[in-house]
Every structure is written in structure tokens, then in C-alpha cells.
Residue, then its C-alpha position, 0 to 999 in steps of 0.5 A: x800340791x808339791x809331788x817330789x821328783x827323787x826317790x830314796x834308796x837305802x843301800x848297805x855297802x862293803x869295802x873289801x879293800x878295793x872301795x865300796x861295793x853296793x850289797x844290798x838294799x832295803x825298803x826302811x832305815x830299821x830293816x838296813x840298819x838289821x841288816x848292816x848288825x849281820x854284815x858286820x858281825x859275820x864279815x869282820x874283816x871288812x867295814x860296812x855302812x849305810x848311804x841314802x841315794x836320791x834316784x829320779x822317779x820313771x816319768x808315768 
């Protein structure tokens, strides 16, 4: 049986004229996605967005 190697995170990023910064991350899509609504409506002058990064699993 196939066991994959990677990881998901999904990251919630700011860019506050400097490039991207790393805020926060969440367990599920729908919990960033709740969580991108309240950056963007709290912190208008700034653009937001979610990104999916694969990350190697720690050998057991």
C-alpha cells in the first residue's frame, strides 16, 4: 500500500510591502479560508492569500 512521503500545510500569507509573510496556519482549507475573510476585512491595506506547501514527513 502506497503511504505518501509529504505533507500538506496550508499557510495564510500577508504582504505588507516588503513581500510575503507567513501569518498563520490551519488544519483544513475551510478553517484558512475563515481565517483569510478576517485578515482581509481587518487589515485593508494589505492583500492576503492562501498557499498549500508539501513538507517531508519526519522518518518514524
Amino acid at each position: 500500500m502506497y503511504q505518501r512521503k509529504t505533507t500538506d500545510e496550508i499557510v495564510i500569507q500577508g504582504n505588507y510591502g516588503y513581500g510575503w509573510d507567513d501569518l498563520t496556519m490551519e488544519a483544513s482549507m475551510a478553517e484558512a479560508r475563515k481565517t483569510l475573510r478576517v485578515y482581509q476585512e481587518n487589515e485593508r491595506n494589505a492583500t492576503h492569500r492562501i498557499i498549500t506547501r508539501r513538507v517531508k514527513k519526519e522518518a518514524c
